[in-house]
C-alpha positions as a Markdown table, in Angstrom:
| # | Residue | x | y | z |
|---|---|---|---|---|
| 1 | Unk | 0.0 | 0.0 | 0.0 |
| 2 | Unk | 1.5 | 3.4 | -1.0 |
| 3 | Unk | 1.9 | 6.1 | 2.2 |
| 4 | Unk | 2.4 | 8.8 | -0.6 |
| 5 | Unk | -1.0 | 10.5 | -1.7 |
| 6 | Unk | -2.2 | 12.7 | -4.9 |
| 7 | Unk | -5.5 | 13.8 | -5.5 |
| 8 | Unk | -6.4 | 15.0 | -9.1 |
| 9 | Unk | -7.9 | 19.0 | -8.8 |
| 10 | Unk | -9.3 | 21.2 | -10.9 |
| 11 | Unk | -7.7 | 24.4 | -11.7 |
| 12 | Unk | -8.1 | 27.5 | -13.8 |
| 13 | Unk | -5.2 | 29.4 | -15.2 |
| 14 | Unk | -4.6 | 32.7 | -13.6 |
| 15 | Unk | -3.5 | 34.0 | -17.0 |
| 16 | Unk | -5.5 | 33.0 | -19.9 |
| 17 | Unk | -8.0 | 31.4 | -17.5 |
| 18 | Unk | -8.0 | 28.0 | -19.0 |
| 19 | Unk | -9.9 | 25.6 | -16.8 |
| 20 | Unk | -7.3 | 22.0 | -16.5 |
| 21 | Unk | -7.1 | 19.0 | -14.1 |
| 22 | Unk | -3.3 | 18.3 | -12.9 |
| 23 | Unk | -1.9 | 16.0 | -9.9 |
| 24 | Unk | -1.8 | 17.9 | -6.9 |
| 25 | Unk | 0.6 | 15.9 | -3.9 |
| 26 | Unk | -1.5 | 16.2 | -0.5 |
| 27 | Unk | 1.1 | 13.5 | 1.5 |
| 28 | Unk | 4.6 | 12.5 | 1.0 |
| 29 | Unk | 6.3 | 9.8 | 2.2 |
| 30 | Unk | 10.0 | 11.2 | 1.9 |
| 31 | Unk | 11.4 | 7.6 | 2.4 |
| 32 | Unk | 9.2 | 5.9 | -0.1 |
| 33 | Unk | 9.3 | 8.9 | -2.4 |
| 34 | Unk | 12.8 | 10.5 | -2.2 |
| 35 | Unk | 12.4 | 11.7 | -5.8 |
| 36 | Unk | 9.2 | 13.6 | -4.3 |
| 37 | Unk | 11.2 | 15.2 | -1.3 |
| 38 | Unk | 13.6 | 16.2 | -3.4 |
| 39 | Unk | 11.0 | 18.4 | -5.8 |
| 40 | Unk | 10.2 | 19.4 | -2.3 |
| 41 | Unk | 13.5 | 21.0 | -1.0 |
| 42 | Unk | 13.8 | 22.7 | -5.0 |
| 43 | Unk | 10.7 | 24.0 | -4.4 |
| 44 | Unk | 9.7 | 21.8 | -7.9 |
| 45 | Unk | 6.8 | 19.8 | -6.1 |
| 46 | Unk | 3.3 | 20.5 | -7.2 |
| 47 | Unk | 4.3 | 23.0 | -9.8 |
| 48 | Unk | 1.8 | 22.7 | -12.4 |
| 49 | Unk | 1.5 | 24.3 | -16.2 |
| 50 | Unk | -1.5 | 25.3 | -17.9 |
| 51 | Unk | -1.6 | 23.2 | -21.4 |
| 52 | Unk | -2.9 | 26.3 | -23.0 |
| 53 | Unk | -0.3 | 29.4 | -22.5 |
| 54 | Unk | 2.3 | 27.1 | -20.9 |
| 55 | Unk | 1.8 | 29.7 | -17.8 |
| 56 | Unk | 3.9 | 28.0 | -14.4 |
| 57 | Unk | 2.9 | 28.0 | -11.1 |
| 58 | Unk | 2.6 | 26.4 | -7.7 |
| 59 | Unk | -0.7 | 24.7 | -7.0 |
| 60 | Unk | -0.6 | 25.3 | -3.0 |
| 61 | Unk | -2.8 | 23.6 | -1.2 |
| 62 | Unk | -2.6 | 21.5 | 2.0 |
| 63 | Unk | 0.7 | 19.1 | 2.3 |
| 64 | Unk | 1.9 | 16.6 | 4.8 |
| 65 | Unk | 5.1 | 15.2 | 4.5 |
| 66 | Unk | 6.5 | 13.0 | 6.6 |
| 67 | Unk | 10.2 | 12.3 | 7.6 |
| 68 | Unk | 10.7 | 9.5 | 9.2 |
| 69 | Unk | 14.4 | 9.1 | 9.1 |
| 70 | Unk | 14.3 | 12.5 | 10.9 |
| 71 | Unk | 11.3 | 11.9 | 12.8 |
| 72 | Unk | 9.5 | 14.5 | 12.3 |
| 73 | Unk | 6.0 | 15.6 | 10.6 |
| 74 | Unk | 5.5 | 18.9 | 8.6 |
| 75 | Unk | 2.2 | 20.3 | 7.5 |
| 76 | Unk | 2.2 | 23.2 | 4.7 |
| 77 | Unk | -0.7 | 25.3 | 5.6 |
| 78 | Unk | -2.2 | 27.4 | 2.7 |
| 79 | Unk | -1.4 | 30.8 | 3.2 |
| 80 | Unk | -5.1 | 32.1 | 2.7 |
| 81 | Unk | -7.2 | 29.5 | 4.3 |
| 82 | Unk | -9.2 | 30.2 | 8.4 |
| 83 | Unk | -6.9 | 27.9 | 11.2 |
| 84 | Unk | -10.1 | 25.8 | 11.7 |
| 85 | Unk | -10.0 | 24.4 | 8.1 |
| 86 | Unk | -6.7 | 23.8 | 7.7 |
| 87 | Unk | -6.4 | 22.4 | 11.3 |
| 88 | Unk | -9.3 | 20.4 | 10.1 |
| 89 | Unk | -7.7 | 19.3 | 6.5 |
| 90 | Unk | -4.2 | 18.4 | 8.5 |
| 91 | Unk | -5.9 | 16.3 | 11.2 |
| 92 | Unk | -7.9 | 14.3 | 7.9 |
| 93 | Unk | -4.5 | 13.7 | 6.3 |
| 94 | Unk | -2.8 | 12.5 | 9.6 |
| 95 | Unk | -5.3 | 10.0 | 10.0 |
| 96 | Unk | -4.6 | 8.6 | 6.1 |
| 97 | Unk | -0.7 | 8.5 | 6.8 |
| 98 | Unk | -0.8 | 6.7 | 10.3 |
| 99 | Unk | -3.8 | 4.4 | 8.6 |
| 100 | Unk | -0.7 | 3.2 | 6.1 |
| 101 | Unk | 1.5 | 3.1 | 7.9 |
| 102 | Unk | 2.1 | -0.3 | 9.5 |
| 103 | Unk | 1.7 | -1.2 | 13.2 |
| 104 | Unk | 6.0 | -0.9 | 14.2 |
| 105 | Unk | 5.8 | 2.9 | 12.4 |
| 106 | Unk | 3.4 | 4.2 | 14.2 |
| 107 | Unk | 5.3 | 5.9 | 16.6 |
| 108 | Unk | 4.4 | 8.9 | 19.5 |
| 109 | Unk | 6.5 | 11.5 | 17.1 |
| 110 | Unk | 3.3 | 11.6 | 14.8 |
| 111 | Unk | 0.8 | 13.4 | 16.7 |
| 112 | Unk | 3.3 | 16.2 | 17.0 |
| 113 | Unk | 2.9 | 18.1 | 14.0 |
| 114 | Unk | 4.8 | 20.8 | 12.8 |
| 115 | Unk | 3.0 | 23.6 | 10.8 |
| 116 | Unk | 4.6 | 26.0 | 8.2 |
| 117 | Unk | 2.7 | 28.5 | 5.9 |
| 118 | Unk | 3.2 | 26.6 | 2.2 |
| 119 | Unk | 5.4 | 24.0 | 0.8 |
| 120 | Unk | 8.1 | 26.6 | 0.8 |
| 121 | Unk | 8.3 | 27.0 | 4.8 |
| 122 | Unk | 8.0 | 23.3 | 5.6 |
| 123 | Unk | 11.0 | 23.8 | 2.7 |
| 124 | Unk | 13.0 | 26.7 | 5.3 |
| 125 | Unk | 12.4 | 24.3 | 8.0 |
| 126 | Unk | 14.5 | 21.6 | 7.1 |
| 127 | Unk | 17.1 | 23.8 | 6.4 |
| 128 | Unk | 16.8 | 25.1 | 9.6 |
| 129 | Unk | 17.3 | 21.8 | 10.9 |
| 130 | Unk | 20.4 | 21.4 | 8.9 |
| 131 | Unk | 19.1 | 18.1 | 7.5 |
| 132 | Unk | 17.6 | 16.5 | 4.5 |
| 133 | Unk | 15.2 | 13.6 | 4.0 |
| 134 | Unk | 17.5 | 10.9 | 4.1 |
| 135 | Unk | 16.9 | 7.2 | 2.7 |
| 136 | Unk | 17.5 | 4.6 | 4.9 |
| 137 | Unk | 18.7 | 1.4 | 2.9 |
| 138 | Unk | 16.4 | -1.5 | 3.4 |
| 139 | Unk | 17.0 | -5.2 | 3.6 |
| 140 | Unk | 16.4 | -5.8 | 0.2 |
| 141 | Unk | 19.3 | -4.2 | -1.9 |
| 142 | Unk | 16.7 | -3.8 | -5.1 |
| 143 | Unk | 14.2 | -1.8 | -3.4 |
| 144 | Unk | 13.5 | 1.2 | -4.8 |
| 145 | Unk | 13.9 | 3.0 | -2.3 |
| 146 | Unk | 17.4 | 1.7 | -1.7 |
| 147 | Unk | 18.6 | 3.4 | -5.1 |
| 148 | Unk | 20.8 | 6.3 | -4.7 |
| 149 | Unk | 21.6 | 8.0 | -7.7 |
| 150 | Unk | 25.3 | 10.5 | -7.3 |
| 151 | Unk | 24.4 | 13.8 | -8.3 |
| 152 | Unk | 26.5 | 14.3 | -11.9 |
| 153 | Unk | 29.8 | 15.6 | -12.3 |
| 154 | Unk | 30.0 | 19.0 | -13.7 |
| 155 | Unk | 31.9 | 18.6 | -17.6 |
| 156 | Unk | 32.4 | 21.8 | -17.9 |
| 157 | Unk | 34.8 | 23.8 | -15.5 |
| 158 | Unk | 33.2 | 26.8 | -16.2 |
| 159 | Unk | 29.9 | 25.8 | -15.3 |
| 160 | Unk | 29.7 | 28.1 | -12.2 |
| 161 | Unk | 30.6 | 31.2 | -13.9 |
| 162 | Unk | 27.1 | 32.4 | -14.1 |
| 163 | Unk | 25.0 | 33.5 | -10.6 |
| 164 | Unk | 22.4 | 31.1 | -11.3 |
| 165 | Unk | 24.6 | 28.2 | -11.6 |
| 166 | Unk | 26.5 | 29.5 | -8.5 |
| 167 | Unk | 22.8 | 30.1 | -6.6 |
| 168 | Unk | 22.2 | 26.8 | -7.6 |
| 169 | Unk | 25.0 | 25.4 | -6.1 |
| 170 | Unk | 24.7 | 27.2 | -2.7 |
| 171 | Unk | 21.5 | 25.7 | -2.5 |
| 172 | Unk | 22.9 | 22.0 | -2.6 |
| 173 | Unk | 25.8 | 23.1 | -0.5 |
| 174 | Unk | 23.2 | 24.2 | 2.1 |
| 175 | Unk | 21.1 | 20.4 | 2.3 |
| 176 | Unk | 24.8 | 18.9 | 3.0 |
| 177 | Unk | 23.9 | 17.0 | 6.0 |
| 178 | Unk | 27.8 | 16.6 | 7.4 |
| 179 | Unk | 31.6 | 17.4 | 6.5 |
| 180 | Unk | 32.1 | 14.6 | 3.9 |
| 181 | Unk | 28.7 | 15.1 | 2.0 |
| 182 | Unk | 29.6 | 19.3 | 1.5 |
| 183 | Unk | 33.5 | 18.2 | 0.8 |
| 184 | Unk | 31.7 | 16.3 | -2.0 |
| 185 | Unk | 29.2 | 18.9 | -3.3 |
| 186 | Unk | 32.7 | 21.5 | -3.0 |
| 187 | Unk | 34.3 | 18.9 | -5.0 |
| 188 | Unk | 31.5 | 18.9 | -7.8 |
| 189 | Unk | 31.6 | 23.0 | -7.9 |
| 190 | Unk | 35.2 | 24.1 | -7.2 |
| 191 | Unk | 33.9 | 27.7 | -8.3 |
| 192 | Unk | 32.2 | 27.7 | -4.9 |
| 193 | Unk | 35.8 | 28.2 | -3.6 |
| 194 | Unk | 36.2 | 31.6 | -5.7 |
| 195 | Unk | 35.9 | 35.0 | -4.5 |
| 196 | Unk | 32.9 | 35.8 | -6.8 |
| 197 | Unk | 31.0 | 32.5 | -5.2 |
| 198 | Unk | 31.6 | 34.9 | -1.6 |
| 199 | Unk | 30.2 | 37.6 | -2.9 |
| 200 | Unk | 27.3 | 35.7 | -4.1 |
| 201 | Unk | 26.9 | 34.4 | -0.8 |
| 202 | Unk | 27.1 | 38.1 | 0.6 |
| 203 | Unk | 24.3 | 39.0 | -1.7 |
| 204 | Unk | 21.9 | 35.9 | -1.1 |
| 205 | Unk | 22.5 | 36.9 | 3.2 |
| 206 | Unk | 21.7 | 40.5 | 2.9 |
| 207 | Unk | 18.6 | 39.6 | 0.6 |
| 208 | Unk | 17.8 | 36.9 | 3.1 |
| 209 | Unk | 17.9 | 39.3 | 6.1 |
| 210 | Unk | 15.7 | 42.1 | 4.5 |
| 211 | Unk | 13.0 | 40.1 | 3.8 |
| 212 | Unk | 13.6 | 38.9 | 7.2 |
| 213 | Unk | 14.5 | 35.1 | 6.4 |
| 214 | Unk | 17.0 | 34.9 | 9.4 |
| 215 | Unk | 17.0 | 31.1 | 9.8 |
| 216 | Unk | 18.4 | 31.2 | 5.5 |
| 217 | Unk | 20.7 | 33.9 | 6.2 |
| 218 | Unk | 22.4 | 32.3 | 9.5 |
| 219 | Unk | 22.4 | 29.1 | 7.6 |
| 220 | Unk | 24.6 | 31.2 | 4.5 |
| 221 | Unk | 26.7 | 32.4 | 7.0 |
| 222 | Unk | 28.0 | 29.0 | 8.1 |
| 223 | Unk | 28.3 | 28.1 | 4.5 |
| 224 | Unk | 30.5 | 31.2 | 3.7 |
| 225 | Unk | 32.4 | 30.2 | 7.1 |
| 226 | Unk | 33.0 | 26.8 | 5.6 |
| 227 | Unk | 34.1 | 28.1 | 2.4 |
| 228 | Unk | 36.4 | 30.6 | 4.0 |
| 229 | Unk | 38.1 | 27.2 | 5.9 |
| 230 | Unk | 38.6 | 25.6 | 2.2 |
| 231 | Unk | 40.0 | 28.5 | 0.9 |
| 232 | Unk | 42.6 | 28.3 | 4.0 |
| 233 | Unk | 43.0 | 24.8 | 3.6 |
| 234 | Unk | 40.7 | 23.7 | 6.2 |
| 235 | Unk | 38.9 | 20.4 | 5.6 |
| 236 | Unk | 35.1 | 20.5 | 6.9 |
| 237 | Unk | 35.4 | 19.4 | 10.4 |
| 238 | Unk | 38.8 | 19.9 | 10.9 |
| 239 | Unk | 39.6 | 21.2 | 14.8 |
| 240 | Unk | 40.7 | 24.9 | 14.0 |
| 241 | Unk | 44.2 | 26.0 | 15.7 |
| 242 | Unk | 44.8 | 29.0 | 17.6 |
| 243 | Unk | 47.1 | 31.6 | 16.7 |
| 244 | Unk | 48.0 | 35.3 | 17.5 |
| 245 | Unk | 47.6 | 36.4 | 14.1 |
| 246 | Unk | 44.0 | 34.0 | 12.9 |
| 247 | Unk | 41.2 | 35.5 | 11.7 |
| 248 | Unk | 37.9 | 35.1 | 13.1 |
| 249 | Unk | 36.9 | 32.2 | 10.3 |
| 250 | Unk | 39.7 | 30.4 | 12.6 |
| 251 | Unk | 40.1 | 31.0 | 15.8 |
| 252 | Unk | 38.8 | 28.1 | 18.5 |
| 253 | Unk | 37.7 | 28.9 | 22.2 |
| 254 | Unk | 36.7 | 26.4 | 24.9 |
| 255 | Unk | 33.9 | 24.3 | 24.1 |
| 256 | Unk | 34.4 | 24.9 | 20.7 |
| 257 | Unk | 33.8 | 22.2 | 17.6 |
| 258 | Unk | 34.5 | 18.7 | 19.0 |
| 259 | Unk | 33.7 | 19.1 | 22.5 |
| 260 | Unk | 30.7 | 18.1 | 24.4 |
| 261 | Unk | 28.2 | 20.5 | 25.7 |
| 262 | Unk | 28.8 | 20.7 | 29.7 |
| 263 | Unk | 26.4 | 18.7 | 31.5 |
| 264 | Unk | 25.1 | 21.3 | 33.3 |
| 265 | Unk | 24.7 | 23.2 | 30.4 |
| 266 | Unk | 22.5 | 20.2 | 28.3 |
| 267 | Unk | 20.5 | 19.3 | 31.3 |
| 268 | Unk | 19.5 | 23.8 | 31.8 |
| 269 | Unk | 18.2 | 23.3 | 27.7 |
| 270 | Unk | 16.4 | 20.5 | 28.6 |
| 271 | Unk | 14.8 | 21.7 | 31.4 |
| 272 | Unk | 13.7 | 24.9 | 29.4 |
| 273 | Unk | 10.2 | 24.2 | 28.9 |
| 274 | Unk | 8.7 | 27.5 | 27.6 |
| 275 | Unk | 10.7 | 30.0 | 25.3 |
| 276 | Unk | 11.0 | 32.3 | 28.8 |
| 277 | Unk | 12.4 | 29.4 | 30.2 |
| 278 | Unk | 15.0 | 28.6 | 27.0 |
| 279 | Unk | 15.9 | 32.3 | 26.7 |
| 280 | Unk | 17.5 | 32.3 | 30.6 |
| 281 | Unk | 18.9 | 29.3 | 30.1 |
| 282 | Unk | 20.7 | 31.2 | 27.0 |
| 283 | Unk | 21.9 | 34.1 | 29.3 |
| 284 | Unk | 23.4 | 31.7 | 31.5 |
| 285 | Unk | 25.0 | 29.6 | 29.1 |
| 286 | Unk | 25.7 | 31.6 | 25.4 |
| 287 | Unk | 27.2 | 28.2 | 24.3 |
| 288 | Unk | 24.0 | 27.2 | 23.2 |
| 289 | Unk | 24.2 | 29.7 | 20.8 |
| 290 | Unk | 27.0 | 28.5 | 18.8 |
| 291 | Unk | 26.4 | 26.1 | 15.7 |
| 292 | Unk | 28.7 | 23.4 | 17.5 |
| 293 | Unk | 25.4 | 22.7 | 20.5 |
| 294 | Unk | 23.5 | 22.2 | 17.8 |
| 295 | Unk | 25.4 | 19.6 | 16.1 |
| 296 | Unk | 25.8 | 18.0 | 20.0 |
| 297 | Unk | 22.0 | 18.1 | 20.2 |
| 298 | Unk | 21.2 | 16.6 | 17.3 |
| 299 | Unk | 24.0 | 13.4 | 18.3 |
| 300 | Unk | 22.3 | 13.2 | 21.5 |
| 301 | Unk | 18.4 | 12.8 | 19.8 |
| 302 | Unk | 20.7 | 10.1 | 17.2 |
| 303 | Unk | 21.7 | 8.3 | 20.7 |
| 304 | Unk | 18.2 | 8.4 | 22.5 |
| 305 | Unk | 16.3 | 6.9 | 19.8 |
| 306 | Unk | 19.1 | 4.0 | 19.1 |
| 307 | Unk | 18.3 | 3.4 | 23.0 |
| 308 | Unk | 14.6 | 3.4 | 22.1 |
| 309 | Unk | 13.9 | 6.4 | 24.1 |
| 310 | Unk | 11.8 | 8.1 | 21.8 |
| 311 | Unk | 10.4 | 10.4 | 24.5 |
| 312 | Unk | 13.8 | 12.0 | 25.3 |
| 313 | Unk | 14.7 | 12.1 | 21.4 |
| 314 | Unk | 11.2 | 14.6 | 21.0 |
| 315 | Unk | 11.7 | 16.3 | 23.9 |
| 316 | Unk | 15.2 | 17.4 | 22.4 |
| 317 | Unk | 14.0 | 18.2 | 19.2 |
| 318 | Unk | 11.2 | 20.7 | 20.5 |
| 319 | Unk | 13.7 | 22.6 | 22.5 |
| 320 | Unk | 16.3 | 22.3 | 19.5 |
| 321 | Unk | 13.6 | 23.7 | 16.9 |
| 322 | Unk | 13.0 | 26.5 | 19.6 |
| 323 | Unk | 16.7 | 27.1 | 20.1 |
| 324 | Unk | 17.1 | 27.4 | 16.3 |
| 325 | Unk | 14.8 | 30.3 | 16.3 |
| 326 | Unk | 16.3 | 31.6 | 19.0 |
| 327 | Unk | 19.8 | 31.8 | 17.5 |
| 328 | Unk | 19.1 | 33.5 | 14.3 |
| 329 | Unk | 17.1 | 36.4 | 15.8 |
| 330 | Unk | 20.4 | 36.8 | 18.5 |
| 331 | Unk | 23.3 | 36.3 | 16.0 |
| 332 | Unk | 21.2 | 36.6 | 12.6 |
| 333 | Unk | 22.5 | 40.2 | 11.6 |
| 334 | Unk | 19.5 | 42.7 | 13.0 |
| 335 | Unk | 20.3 | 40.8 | 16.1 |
| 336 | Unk | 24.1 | 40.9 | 16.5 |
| 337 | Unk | 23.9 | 44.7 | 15.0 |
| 338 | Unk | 22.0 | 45.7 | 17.7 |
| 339 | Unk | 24.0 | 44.0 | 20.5 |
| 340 | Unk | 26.8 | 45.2 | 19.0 |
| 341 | Unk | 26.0 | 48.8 | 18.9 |
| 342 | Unk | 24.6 | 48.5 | 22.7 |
| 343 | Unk | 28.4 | 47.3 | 23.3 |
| 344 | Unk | 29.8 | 50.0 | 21.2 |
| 345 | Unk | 27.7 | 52.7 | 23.3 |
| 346 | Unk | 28.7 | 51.5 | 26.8 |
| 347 | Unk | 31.9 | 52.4 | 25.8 |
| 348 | Unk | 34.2 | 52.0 | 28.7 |
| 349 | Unk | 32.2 | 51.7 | 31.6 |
| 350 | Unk | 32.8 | 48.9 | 33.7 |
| 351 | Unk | 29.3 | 47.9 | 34.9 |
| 352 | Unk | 27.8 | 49.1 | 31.9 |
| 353 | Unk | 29.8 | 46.5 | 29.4 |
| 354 | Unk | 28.3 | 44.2 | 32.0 |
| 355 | Unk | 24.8 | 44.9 | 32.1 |
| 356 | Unk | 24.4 | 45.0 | 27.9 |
| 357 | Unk | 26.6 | 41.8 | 28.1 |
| 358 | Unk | 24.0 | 40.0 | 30.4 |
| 359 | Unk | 21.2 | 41.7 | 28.1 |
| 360 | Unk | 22.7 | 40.2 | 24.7 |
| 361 | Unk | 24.1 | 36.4 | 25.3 |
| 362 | Unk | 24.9 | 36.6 | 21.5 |
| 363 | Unk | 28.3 | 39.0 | 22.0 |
| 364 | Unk | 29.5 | 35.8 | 23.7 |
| 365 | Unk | 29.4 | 33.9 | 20.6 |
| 366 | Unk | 32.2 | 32.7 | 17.5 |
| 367 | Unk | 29.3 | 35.0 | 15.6 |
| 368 | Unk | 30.7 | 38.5 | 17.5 |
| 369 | Unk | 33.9 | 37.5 | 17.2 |
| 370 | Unk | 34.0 | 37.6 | 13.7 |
| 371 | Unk | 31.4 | 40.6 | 13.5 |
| 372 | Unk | 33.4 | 42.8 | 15.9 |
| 373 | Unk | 36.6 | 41.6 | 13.9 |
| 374 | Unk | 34.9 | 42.8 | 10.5 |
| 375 | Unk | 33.8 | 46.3 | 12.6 |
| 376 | Unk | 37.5 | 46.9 | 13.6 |
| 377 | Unk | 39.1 | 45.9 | 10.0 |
| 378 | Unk | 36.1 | 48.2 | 8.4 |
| 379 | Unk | 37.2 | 51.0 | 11.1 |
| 380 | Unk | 40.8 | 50.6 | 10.1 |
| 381 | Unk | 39.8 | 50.8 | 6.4 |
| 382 | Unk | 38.3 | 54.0 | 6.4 |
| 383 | Unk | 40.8 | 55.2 | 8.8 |
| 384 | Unk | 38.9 | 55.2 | 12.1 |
| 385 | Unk | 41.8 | 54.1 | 14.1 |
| 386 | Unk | 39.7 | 54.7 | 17.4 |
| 387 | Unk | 37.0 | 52.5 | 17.2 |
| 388 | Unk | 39.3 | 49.7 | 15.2 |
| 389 | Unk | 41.0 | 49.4 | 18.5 |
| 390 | Unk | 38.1 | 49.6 | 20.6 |
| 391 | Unk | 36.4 | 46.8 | 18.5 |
| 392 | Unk | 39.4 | 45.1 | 19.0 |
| 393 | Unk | 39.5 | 45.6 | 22.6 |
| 394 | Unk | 35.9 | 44.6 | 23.0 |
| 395 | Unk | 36.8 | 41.5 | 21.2 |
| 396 | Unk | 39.5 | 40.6 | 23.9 |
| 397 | Unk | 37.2 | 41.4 | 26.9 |
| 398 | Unk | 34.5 | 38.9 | 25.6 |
| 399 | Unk | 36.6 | 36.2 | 24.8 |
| 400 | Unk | 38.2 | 36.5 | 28.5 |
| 401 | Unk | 34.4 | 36.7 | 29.7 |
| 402 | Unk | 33.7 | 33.3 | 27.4 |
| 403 | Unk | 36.8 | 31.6 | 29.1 |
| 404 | Unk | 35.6 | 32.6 | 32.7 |
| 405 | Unk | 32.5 | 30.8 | 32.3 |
| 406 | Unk | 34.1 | 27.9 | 30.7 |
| 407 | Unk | 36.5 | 27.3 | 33.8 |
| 408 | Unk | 33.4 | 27.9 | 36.3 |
């Protein structure tokens, strides 16, 4: 029995008003149907064309997709439908997936669904998460399901030189799920490497973070980051030395990549039950903050459910989703700009750089680092030799601060 759904609807061309049937996906299986999840995450899936003008465009409509490699359940809302229908629509389709699915998959993760306006925010979501639908293989190697197909090798070495190819690119670097899989997508498009693929990047972030996509602009950041490491002749991964003379895109404080999240520390996040509750636990420990706890959290949901503790393994993943948002409005770019211009205007003042340090956990953060080095390079550049050195000295009082509450 198939989990995925499509209903056949009938549509009317906005342009030339043609009335047309077309297949319109209402549930996705993303393990049965990877080639479905994939349309999903180019933003392909349910994209119909009118057989009279040819016009494209999405369908919308109600979509539940279901992850269960990643344990998760997404619903895309439409945009213009009242709660109480779509609330209404998305319990009806629940009840189809669990229906098919059999007895051993129907696990306590599916009653807590996850709602996004559209196909394209269940889309941002995942990449919030920093994960793909991934296949597991089955026991039979000829499943179909068990096919993986290599993304082809780009023939032509100047492939990248146009933005779109480059855009296109970024986008697969993004759904890299770890080190070796965005080696390999590097590997495919060596132009990612260039300094015109940065300032691509550079464009995409700004454009992300004016139409207030924060979650798409953090997650370009760390892509440019990793970039920047390849260009130095870092390999994804790769613990990062310390030096007098690194730049931000290199330097390594305590608890940094590689290390484990104190215990006190993962056991304060787990305990945060409401975002009042997450946000103090943030003040008292920035670390969470970094992309690094993320990366720890995510392990630790990996190890509850190989122990079967699939309680734990949701409980994480709530407070991770809600930590995710959390991060990219305190070091997305309106948030780390205005932190950083609180710290600017307390200038020298003792109990003032306290008080806006204990208001803005973010200035603790790899993410101020490199923003205050930036601000002091800028300064320098325009010959604002004052505040280059201030920035500079603001950068050395927070990382002393970070490595206090380290030791403590």
């Amino acid at each position: 029995m198939s989990i995925s759904y499509a209903e056949l609807a009938s549509l009317t061309c906005p342009v030339c008003r043609t009335p047309f049937e077309a297949e319109i996906w209402t549930i996705l299986d993303a393990r049965e149907r990877p080639d479905l999840a994939d349309m999903l995450l180019s933003g392909a899936l349910n994209v119909v064309t009118c057989p009279q003008c040819g016009h494209q465009a999405d369908a919308g409509g109600p979509l539940l997709v279901h992850d269960p490699d990643g344990r998760r359940v997404y619903f895309a809302a439409p945009a213009d439908a009242p709660e109480h229908v779509w609330r209404e629509r998305a319990q009806e389709l629940l009840y189809v997936l669990v229906g098919s699915l059999p007895e051993e998959a129907r696990l306590p993760y599916l009653s807590d669904v996850q709602v996004e306006v559209e196909a394209s925010g269940v889309r941002r979501a995942m990449l919030r998460r920093g994960r793909r639908f991934v296949q597991r293989p089955s026991d039979d190697p000829e499943s179909p399901r068990n096919v993986h197909t290599s993304p082809a090798p780009v023939e032509q070495p100047d492939a990248l030189s146009v933005p779109g190819a480059l855009v296109a690119a970024i986008e697969e670097l993004l759904t890299a799920d770890t080190p070796a899989e965005a080696a390999a997508v590097v590997e495919r498009h060596p132009a990612l490497t260039t300094l015109d693929a940065d300032a691509v990047i550079e464009q995409l972030i700004r454009a992300a973070r004016a139409h207030g996509e924060h979650d798409i602009a953090h997650a370009l950041t760390e892509a440019r980051v990793l970039l920047n490491d390849l260009r130095a002749g870092i390999a994804p991964g790769e613990q990062r030395e310390v030096s007098s003379t690194s730049s931000p895109s290199t330097l390594s404080f305590p608890g940094a990549e590689g290390s484990r999240l104190a215990d006190q520390v993962y056991q304060a996040f787990l305990r945060a039950e409401s975002p009042r509750a997450l946000r103090e636990a943030v003040a008292n420990y920035p670390a969470l903050l970094e992309p690094w706890a993320d990366d720890e959290l995510a392990a630790r949901v990996d190890a509850a459910l190989e122990e079967g503790n699939e309680h734990l393994a949701q409980a994480i993943e709530l407070r991770r989703d809600a930590l995710a948002r959390l991060r990219a409005d305190m070091t997305g770019g309106a948030g780390l700009h205005e932190a950083i211009d609180a710290l600017l205007r307390a200038g020298h003042d003792a109990d003032a750089l306290a008080m806006v340090v204990d208001e803005y956990p973010a200035l603790l953060t790899d993410a101020a680092q490199t923003a205050l080095f930036e601000l002091a390079a800028g300064a320098r550049a325009r010959g604002d030799h004052a505040l280059a050195e201030y920035a500079v000295e603001c950068r050395a009082l927070l990382r002393r601060v970070r490595e206090g509450l380290q030791e403590e």
